[in-house]
py3Dmol code that shows the C-alpha trace and the ligand (Angstrom):
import py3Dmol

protein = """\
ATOM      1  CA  UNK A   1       0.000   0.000   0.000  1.00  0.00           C
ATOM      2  CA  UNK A   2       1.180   3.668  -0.761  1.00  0.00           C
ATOM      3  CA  UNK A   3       0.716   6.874   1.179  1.00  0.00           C
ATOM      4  CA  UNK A   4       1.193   9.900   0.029  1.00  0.00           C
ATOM      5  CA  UNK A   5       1.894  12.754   3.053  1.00  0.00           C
ATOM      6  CA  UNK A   6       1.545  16.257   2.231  1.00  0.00           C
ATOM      7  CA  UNK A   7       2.894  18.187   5.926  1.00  0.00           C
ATOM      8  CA  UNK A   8       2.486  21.760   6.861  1.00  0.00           C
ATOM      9  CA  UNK A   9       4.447  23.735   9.082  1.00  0.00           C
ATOM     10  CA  UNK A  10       1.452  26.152  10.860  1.00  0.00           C
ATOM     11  CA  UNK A  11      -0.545  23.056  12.561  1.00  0.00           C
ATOM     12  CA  UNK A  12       2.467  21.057  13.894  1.00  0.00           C
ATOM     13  CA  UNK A  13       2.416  20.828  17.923  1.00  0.00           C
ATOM     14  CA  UNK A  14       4.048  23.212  19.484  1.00  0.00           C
ATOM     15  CA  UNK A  15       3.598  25.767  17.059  1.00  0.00           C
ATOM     16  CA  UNK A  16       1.473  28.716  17.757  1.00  0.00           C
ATOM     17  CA  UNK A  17       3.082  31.989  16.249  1.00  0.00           C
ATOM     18  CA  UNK A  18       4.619  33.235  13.063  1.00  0.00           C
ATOM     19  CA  UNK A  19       7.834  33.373  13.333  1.00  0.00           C
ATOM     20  CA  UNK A  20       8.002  29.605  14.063  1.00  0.00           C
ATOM     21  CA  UNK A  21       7.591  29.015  11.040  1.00  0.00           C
ATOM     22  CA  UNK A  22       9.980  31.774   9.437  1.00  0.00           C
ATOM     23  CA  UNK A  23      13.274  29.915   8.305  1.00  0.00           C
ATOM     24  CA  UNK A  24      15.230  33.391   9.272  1.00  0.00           C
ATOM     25  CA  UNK A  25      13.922  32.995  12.859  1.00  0.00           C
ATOM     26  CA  UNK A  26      15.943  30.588  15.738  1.00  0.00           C
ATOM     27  CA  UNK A  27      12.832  28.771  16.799  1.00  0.00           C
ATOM     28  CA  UNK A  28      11.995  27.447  13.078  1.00  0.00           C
ATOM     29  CA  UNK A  29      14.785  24.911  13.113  1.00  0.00           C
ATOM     30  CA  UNK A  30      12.930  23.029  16.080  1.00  0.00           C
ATOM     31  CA  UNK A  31       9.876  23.485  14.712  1.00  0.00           C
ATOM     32  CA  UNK A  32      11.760  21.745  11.505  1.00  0.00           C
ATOM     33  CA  UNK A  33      12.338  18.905  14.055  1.00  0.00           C
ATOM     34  CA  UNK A  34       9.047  18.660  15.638  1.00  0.00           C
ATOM     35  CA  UNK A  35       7.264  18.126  11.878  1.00  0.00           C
ATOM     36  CA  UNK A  36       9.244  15.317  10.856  1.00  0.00           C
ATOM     37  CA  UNK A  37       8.716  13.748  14.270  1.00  0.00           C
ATOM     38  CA  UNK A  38       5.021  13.729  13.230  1.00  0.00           C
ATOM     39  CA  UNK A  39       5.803  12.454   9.648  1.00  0.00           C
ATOM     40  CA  UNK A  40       7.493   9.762  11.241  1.00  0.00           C
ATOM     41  CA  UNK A  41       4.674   9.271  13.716  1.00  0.00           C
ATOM     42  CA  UNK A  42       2.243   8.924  10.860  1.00  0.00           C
ATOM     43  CA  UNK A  43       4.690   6.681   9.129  1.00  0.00           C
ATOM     44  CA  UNK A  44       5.274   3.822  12.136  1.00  0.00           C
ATOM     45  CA  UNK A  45       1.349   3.781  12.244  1.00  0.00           C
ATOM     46  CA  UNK A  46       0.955   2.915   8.534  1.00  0.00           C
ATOM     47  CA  UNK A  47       3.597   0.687   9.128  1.00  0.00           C
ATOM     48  CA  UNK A  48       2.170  -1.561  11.335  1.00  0.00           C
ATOM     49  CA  UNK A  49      -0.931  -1.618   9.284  1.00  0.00           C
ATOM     50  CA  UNK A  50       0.749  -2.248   6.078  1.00  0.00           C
ATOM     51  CA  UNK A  51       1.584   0.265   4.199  1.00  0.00           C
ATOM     52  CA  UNK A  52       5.189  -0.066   2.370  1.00  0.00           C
ATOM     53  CA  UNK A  53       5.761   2.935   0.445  1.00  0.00           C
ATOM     54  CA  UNK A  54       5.445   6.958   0.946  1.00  0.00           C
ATOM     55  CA  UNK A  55       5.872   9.707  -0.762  1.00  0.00           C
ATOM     56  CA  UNK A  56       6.141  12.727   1.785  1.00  0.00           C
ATOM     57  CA  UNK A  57       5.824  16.297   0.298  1.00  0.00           C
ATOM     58  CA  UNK A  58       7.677  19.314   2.132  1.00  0.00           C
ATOM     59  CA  UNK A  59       4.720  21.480   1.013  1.00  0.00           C
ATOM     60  CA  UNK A  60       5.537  24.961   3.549  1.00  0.00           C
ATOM     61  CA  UNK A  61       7.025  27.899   1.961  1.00  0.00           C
ATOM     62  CA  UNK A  62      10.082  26.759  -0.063  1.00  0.00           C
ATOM     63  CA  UNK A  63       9.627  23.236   0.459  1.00  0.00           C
ATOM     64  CA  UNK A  64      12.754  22.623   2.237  1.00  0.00           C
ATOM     65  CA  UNK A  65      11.776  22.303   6.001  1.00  0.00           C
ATOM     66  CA  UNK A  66      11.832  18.486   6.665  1.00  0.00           C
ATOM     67  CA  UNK A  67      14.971  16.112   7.549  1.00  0.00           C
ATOM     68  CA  UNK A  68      15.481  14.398   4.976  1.00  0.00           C
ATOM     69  CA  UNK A  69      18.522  12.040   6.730  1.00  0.00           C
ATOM     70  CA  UNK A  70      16.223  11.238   9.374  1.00  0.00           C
ATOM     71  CA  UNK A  71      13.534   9.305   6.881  1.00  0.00           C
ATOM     72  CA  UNK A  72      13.612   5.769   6.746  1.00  0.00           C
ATOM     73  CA  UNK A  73      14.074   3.316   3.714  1.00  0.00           C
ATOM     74  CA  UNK A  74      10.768   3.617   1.733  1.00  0.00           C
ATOM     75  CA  UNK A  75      10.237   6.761   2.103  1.00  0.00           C
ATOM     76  CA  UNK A  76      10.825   9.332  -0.965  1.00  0.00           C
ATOM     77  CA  UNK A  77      10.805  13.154  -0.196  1.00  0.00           C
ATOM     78  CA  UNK A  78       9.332  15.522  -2.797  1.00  0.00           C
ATOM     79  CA  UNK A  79      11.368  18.620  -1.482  1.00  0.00           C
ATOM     80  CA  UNK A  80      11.779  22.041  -2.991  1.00  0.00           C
ATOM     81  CA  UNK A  81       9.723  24.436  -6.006  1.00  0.00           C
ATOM     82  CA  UNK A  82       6.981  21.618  -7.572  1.00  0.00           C
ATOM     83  CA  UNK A  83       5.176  23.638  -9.347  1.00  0.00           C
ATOM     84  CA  UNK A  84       3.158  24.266 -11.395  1.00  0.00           C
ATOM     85  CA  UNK A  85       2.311  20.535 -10.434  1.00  0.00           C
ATOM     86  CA  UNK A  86       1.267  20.205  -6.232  1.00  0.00           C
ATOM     87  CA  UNK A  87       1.980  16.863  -5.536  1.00  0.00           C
ATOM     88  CA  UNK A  88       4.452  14.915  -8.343  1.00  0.00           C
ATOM     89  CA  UNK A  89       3.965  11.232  -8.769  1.00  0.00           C
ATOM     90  CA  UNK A  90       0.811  11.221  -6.890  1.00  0.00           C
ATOM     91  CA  UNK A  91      -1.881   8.945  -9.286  1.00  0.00           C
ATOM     92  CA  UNK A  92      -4.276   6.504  -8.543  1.00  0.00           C
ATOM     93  CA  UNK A  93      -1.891   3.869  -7.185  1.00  0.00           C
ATOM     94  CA  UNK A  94      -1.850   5.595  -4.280  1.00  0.00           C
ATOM     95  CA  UNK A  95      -4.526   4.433  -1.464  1.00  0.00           C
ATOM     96  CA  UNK A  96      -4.540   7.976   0.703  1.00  0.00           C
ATOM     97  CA  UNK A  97      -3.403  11.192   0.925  1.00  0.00           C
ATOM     98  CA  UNK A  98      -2.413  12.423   4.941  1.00  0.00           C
ATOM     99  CA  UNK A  99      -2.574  15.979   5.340  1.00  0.00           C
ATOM    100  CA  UNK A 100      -0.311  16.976   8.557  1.00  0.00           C
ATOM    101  CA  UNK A 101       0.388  20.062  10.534  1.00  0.00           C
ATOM    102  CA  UNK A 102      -2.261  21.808   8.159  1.00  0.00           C
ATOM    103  CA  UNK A 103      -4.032  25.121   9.529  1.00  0.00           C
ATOM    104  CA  UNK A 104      -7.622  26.088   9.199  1.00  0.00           C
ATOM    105  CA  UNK A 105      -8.901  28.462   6.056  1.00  0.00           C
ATOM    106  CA  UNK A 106      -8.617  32.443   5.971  1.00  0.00           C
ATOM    107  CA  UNK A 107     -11.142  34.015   8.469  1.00  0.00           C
ATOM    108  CA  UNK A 108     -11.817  30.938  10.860  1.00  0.00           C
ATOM    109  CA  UNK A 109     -11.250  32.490  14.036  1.00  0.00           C
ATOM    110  CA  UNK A 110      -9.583  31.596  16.706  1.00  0.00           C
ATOM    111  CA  UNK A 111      -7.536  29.497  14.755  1.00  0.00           C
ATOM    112  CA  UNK A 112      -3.630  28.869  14.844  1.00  0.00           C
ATOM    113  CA  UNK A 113      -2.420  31.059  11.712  1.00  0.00           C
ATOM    114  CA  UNK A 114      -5.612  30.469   9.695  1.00  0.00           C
ATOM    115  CA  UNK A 115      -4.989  31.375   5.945  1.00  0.00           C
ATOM    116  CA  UNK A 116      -5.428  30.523   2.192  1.00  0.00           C
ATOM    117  CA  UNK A 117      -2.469  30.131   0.439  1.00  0.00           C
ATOM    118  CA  UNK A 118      -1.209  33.736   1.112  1.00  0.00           C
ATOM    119  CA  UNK A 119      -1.260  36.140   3.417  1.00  0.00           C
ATOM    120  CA  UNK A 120      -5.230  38.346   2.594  1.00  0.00           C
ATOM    121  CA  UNK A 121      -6.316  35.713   0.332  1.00  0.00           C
ATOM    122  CA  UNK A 122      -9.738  33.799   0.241  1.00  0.00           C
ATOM    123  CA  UNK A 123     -11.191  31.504  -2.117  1.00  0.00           C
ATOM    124  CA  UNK A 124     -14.026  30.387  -3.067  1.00  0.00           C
ATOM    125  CA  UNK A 125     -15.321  27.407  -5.381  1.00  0.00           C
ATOM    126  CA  UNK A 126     -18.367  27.160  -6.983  1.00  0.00           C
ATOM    127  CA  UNK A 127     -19.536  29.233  -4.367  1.00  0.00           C
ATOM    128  CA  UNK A 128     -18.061  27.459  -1.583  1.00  0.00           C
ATOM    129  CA  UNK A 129     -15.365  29.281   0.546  1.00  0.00           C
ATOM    130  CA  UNK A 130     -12.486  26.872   0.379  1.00  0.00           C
ATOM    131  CA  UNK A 131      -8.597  26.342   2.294  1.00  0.00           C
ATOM    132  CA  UNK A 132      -6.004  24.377   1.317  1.00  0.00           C
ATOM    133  CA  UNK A 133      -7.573  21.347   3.026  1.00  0.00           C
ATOM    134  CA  UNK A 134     -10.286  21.214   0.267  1.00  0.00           C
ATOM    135  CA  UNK A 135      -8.029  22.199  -2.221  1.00  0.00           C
ATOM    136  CA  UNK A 136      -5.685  19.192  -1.598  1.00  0.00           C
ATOM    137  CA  UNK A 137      -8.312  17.038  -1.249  1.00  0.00           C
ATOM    138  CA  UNK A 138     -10.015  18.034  -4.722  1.00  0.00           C
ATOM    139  CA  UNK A 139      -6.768  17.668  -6.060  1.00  0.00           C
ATOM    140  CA  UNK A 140      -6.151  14.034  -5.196  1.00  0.00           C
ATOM    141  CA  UNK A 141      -9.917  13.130  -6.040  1.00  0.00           C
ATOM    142  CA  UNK A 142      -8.838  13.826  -9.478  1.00  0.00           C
ATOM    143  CA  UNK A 143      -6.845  11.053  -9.347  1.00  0.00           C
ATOM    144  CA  UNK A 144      -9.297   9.302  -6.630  1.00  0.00           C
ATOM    145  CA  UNK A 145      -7.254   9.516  -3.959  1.00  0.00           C
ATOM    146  CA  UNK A 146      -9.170  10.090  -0.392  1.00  0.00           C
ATOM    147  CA  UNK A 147      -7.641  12.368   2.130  1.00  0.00           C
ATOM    148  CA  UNK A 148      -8.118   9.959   5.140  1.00  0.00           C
ATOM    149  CA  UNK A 149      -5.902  12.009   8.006  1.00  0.00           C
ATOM    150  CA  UNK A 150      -5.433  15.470   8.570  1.00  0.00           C
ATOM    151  CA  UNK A 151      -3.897  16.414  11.697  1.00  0.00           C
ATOM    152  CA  UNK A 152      -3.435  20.094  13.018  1.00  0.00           C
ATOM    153  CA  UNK A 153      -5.457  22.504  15.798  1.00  0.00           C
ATOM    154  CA  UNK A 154      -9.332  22.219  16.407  1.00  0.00           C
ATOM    155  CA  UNK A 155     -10.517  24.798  14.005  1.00  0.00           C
ATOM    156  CA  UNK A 156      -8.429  22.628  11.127  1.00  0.00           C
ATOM    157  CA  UNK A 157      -9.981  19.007  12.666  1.00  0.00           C
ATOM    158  CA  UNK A 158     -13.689  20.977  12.300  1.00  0.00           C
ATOM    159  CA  UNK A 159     -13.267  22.117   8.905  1.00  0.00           C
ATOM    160  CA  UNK A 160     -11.728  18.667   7.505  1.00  0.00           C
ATOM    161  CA  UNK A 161     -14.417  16.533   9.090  1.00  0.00           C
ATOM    162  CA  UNK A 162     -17.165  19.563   7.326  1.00  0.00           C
ATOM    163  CA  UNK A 163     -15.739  18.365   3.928  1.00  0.00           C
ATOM    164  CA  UNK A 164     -14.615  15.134   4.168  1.00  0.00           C
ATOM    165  CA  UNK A 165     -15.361  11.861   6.184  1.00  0.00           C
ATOM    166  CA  UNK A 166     -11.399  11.609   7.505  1.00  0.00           C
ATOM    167  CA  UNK A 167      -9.842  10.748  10.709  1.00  0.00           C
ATOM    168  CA  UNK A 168      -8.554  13.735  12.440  1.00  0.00           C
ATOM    169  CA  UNK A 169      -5.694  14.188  15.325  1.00  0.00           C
ATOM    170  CA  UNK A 170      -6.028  17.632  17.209  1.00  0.00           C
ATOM    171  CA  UNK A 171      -2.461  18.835  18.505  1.00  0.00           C
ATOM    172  CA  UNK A 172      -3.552  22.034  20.011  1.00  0.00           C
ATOM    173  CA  UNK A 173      -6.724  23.951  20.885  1.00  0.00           C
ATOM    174  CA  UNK A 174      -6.919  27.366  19.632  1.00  0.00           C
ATOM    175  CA  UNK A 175      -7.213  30.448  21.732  1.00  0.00           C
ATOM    176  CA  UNK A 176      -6.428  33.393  19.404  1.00  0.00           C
ATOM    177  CA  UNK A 177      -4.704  33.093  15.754  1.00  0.00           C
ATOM    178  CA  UNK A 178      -1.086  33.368  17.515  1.00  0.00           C
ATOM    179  CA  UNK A 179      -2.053  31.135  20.621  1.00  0.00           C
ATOM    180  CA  UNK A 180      -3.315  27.707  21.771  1.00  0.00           C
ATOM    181  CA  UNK A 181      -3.321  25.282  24.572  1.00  0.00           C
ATOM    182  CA  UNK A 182      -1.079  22.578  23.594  1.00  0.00           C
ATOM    183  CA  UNK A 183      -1.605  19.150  23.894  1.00  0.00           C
ATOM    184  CA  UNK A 184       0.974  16.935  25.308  1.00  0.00           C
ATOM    185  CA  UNK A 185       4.096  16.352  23.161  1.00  0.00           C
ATOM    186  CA  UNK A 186       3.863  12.618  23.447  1.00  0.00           C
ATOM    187  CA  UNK A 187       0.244  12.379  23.428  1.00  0.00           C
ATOM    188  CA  UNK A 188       0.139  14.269  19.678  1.00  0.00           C
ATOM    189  CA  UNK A 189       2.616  11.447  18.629  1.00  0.00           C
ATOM    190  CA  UNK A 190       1.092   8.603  20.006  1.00  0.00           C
ATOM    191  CA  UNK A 191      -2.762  10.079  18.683  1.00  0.00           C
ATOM    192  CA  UNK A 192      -0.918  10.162  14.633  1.00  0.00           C
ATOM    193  CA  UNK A 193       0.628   7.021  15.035  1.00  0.00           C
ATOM    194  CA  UNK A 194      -2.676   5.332  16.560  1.00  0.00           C
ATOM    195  CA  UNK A 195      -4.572   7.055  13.674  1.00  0.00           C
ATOM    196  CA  UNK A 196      -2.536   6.615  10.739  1.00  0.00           C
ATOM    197  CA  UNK A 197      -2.785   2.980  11.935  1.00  0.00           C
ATOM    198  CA  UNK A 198      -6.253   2.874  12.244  1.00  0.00           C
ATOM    199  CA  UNK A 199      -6.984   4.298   8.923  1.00  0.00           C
ATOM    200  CA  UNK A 200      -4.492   1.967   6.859  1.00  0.00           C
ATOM    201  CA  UNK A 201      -6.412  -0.952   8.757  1.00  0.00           C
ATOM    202  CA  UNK A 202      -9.759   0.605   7.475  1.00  0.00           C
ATOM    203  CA  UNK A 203      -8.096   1.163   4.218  1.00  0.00           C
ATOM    204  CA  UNK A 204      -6.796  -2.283   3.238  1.00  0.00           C
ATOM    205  CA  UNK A 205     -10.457  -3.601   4.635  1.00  0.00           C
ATOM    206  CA  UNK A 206     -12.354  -1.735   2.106  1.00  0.00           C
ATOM    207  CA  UNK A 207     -10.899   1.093  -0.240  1.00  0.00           C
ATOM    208  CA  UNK A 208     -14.591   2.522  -0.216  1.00  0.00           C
ATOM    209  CA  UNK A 209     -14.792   3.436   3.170  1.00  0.00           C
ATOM    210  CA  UNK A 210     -12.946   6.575   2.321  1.00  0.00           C
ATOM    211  CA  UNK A 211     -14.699   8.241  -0.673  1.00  0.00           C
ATOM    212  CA  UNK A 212     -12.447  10.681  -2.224  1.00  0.00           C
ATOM    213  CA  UNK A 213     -13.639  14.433  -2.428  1.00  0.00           C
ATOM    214  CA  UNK A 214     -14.449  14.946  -6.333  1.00  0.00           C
ATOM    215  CA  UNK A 215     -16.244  17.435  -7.553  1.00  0.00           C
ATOM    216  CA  UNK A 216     -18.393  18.270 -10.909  1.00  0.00           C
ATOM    217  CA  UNK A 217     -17.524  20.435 -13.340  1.00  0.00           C
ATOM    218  CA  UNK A 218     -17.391  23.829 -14.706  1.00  0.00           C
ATOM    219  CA  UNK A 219     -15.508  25.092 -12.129  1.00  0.00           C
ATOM    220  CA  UNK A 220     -15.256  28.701 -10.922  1.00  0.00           C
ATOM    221  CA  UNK A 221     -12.735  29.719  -8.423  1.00  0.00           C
ATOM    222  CA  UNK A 222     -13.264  33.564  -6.798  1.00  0.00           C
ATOM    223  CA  UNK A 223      -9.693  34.647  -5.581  1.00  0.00           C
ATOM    224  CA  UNK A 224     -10.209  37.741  -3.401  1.00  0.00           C
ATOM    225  CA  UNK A 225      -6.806  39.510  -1.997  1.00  0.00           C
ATOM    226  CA  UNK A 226      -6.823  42.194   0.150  1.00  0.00           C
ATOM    227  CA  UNK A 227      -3.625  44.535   0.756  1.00  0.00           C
ATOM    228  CA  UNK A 228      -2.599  44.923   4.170  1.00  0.00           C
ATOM    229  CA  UNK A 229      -1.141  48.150   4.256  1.00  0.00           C
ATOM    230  CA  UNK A 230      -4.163  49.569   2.095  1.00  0.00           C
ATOM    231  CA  UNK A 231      -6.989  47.032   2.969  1.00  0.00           C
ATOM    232  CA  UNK A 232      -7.798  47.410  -0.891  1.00  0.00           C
ATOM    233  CA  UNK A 233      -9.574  44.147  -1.889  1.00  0.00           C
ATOM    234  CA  UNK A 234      -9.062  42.790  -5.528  1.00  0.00           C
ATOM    235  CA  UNK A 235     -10.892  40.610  -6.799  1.00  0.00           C
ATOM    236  CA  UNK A 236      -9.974  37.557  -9.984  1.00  0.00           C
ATOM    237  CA  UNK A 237     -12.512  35.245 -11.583  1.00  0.00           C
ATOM    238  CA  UNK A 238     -11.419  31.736 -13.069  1.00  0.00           C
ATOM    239  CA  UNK A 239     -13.295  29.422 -15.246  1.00  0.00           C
ATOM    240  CA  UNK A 240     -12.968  26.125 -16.059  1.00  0.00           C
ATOM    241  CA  UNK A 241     -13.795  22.098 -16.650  1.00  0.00           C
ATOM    242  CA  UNK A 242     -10.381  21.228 -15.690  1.00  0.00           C
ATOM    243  CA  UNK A 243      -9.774  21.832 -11.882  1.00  0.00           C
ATOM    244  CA  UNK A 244      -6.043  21.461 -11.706  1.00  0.00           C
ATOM    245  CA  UNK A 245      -5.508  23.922 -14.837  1.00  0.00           C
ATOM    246  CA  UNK A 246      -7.618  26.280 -12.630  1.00  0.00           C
ATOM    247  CA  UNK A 247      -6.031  26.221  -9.748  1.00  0.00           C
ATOM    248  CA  UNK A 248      -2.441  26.013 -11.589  1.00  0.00           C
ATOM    249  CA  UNK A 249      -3.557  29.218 -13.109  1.00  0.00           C
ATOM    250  CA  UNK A 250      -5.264  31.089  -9.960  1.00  0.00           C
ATOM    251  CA  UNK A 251      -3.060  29.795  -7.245  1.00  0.00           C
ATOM    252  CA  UNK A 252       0.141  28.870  -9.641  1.00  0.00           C
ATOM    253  CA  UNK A 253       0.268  25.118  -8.561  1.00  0.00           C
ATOM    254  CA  UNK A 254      -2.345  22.273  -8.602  1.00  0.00           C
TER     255      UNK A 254
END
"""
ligand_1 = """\
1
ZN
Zn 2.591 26.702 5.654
"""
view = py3Dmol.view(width=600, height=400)
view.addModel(protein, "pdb")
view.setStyle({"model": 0}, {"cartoon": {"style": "trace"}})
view.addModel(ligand_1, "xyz")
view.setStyle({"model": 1}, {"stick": {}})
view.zoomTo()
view.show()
């Protein structure tokens, strides 16, 4: 069985402000450490259930925030600029996408460093206002690929289970977008190992359990960004019957 792992740097434990996640800052380098400890959490639990191969995408900022040496055999890391494509060598041969350390979408509030894609952007599809939970998991329904874990702080765990029928591990409980009461170090590593393992078990019982998130065509995607310094808000329209040509073209990677 084959897992592919797309990990986030906002919803990891431990992480509760900015500048933990800013590579020029000291603190980033643990939180560095902290995310692959959940990778590799999520990876033991697959493990046991089965699962053989992973592909595990460093998908914060400039892609290169995960240790690499500390990533056992099995294991290939898509590291770096991707784009235009989001998540290479992901097809239907693989039975799940796990979304870790991901943060809930632009406006939730409170909610640990809640945003869509960039800083004053929201998007909506078909209507819909949408994160990058939903936009992951349309983009690996394309290939039928459920999203069957998503780990990160309450607000993110409430808006997964909204859209999708997934297992979810909560790390941290929000109090304000820069703050949250954190659960217990090895509690958050023990609750993604358990639940990686529990949804492998459920996956190699019966694929269908896990319906993948795909959507009907045309598509329309409403990308609204608002300047900070001016609070101007401008707003793009996108068309389309292809979603990942959309979103390559709105958001420059699907
Ligand atoms: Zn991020």
């Amino acid at each position: 069985m084959r897992i592919y792992i797309s990990v986030d740097l906002e919803g990891i434990g431990g992480v509760v402000r900015p500048e933990q996640v800013q590579p020029n800052h000291p603190s980033y380098t643990t939180t560095c450490l902290w995310a692959t400890e959940e990778v590799l959490a999520a990876i033991k639990g697959a493990r046991q259930a089965g699962a053989t191969e992973f592909y595990v995408k460093d998908a914060h900022a400039r892609g290169i925030n995960l240790h690499w040496e500390a990533l056992p055999a099995g294991v290939y890391l898509v590291a770096g600029r991707t784009r235009p494509t989001r998540f290479p060598k992901l097809h239907s041969t693989f039975h799940a996408l796990f979304l870790i350390g991901y943060h809930a979408k632009a406006g939730t509030s409170p909610a640990v460093l809640a945003h869509t894609w960039e800083e004053g952007m929201r998007l909506w599809l078909n209507g819909q206002e949408i994160g990058e939970i939903a936009v992951d998991a349309a983009i690996a329904g394309l290939w039928g690929v459920p999203v069957t874990l998503v780990s990160g702080d309450d607000r993110t765990a409430e808006e997964a289970r909204a859209l999708l029928p997934c297992h979810t591990v909560v790390v941290k409980e929000a109090t304000s977008e820069e703050g949250a009461i954190l659960h217990p170090r090895t509690e958050v590593l023990q609750a993604i190992e358990e639940q990686s393992r529990r949804v492998v078990e459920r996956l190699s019982k019966k694929r269908a359990s896990f319906p993948p998130l795909q959507l009907s065509p045309p598509f329309h995607l409403r990308v609204e960004k608002t300047q900070e310094s001016t609070g101007q808000v401008n707003v793009a329209e996108f068309y389309n019957y292809d979603l990942r040509a959309l979103f390559q073209k709105a958001l420059g990677e699907g």
